[in-house]
C-alpha positions, 0 to 999 in steps of 0.5 A: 287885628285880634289881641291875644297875650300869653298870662299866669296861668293857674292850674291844677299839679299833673296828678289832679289834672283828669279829677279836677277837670270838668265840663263847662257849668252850663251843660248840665243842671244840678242835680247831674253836677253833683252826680258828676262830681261825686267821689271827685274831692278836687273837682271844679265843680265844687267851683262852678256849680258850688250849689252841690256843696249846698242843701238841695233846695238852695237857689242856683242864683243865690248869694249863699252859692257865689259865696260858697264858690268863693270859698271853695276857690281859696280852699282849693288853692290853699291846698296846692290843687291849684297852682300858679304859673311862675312866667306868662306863656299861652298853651296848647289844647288839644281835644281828640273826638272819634280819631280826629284832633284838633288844637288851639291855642289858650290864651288871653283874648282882649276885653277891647276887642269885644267891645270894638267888634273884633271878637264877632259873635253870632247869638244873641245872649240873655240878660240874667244868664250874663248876669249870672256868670258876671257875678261868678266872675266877679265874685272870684276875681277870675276867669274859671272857665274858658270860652272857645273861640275859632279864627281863620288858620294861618299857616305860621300859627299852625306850624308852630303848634305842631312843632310843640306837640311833636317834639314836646310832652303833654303837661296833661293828657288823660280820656275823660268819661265820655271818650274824648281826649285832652291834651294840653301844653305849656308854651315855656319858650318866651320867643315862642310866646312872642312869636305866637302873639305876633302873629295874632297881631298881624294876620288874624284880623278877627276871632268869632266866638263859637260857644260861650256866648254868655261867658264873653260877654260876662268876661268883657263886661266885667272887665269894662266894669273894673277898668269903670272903677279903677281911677288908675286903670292905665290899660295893662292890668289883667282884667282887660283879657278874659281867658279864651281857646282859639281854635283854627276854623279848618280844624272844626266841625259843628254837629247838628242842632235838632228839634222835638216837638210835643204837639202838632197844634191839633192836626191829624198825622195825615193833615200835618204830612199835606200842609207839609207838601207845599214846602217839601218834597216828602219821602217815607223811609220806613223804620230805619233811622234816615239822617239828613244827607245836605243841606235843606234836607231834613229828617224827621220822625213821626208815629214810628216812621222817618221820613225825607224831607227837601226844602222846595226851590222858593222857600229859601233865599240863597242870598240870604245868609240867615235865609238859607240856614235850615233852622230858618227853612224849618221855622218859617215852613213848619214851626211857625205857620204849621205848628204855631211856635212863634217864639223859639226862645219861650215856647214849651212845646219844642226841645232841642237835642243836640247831635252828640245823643245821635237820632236814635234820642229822637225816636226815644223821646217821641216813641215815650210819648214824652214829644210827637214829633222830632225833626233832625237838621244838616249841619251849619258849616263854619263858613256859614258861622263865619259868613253870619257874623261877619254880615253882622247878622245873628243866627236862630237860637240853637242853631250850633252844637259843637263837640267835644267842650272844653273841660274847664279847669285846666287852665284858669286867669285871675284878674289881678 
């Protein structure tokens, strides 16, 4: 069963709160982070991408950033931008997008869990991104930025939530530049705390990690690091748990993950459309933007016109759970035996556009002559998501996009 505990958590005071706050450091490059940071003196940017606070030519990855990193978390905790919690407790955070909210629940997931398979993944994750985010970790002896985890609801977990966030007021609350709510609660009653622990403990067998892969596992490794190094580790000290919101399943929702190519590997359009006949049924839909209306429907867009594309019977195996996944369809029918891109994870001539920019930024790109072609996918469900982890499976690189992300900052663990 999962482990999740209650802990101190450091925050910002109410007044800060929307200033400080930011997106996860891996959703923007420098440049973007400083833009997003500019005018914000309190930003946790300054933490998370303290390269902004560097010469513009200084290397991400260097020990002049981490340092600076450092640095600026002891400033900012010197200066009461950062607080720490009196009493362990979890917290509620709540994210509105489009009129629809959902909730979790902050709190400490188990470095053990990840190591034994209780925490499930379902990517693969990249050496030196991990490596990156280890130091990060290290380096500042906390948790900055939490991970977003998902878990089958339970019914007891969700009542007590909404018992909280009907009878309680927000400790923060605040629309973020991009439209999107966040809302978040102090779980102050110790039974409360207890209850919600218990919970875990009994009826959530397993946690999947949804996005932020590569923060988990820096998170975990880190932790298995420092119990490595501590002669008197007995089990209890806080860098065995790493700082995670765990949302219910039910409550989500995973936008699509789409594909913009810049060549088609030599072809005419006319010889591309009729290798594309053996594994789709094609329909042009003229100009007006068409979106993939099921699954093993595809969208895409090519010299100014879109069209329907439906995978064929025989081209996907139902058993199969990476099989079935579109991102699959559209590789083993086109990427690789059409346009020659064998390697998703290396190649140059494919970009990945999330969903949230909608398809009018695939006509953008392909129009501009920037791409020549642009394929939009159904989205994964979490039950696919859930069904893959728990086969032990890994899905295709770029296959989930979820929205709104977490704004980091709200709630940070330190290690000791």
């Amino acid at each position: 069963m999962a482990v999740l505990k209650p802990f101190r958590g450091l925050r910002p005071p109410r007044e800060i709160a929307k200033e400080l706050a930011c997106l996860p450091y891996d959703v923007m490059n420098a440049e973007e982070a400083s833009a997003m940071a500019d005018g914000k003196e309190t930003s946790l940017l300054h933490i998370t991408r303290a390269e902004i606070d560097l010469p513009s030519d200084t290397d991400n990855h260097s020990d002049a950033v981490y340092e600076k990193s450092v640095d600026n978390f002891a400033l900012w905790q010197k200066n009461g931008w950062l607080l720490q919690d009196e009493t362990p407790s979890f917290y509620i955070y709540a994210q509105t997008m489009a009129g629809r909210t959902q909730y979790g629940i902050v709190g400490c997931a188990s470095v053990d869990d990840y190591l034994n398979g209780i925490i499930k993944k379902h990517e693969l994750t990249r050496p030196d991104k991990e490596q990156d985010r280890m130091v990060h970790i290290r380096t500042n002896n906390a948790n900055i930025e939490p991970v977003f985890f998902t878990y089958p609801s339970v019914k007891e977990i969700d009542a007590i939530v909404k018992k909280i966030v009907r009878k309680e007021k927000p400790e923060y609350d605040f629309k973020a530049e991009d439209g999107f709510g966040h809302h978040f609660w102090v779980v102050r009653n110790p039974e409360t705390n207890r209850q919600i622990e218990k919970l875990f403990a009994e009826k959530v067998p397993f946690t999947y990690v949804a996005d932020g892969h590569h923060r988990t596992a820096a998170a975990a490794l880190v932790g298995k690091e420092k119990r490595e190094n501590n002669p008197k580790h007995n089990g209890t000290e806080e860098y065995n748990f790493f700082l995670a919101v765990h949302f219910p399943a039910d409550q989500l929702r995973i936008i699509d993950y789409n594909r913009t190519i810049k060549d088609l590997n030599g072809l005419s359009n006319e010889e591309f459309i009729a290798k594309l006949d053996a594994g789709f049924e094609i329909r042009d839909k003229g100009t007006r933007i068409y979106k993939p209306r099921r699954l093993h429907n595809f969208s895409m867009y090519l010299d100014g016109r879109w069209y329907s594309l439906t995978a064929k019977k025989g081209t996907f195996d139902d058993n199969d759970p990476i099989g079935i996944l579109d991102v699959t369809i559209l590789t083993s029918q086109i990427l690789a035996p059409v346009l020659d891109i064998q390697d998703l994870r290396r190649s140059k001539r494919i970009d990945f556009i999330g969903g949230i920019r909608g398809l009018g930024e695939l006509k953008k790109r392909v129009d501009s002559g920037d791409m020549k072609v642009a394929f939009a996918l159904y989205p994964v469900s979490m039950d696919q998501l859930i069904t893959i982890a728990d086969s032990g499976n890994i899905m295709p690189p770029k296959s989930t996009w979820f929205e709104p992300k977490l704004r980091s900052g709200l709630v940070i663990h330190l290690l000791d």
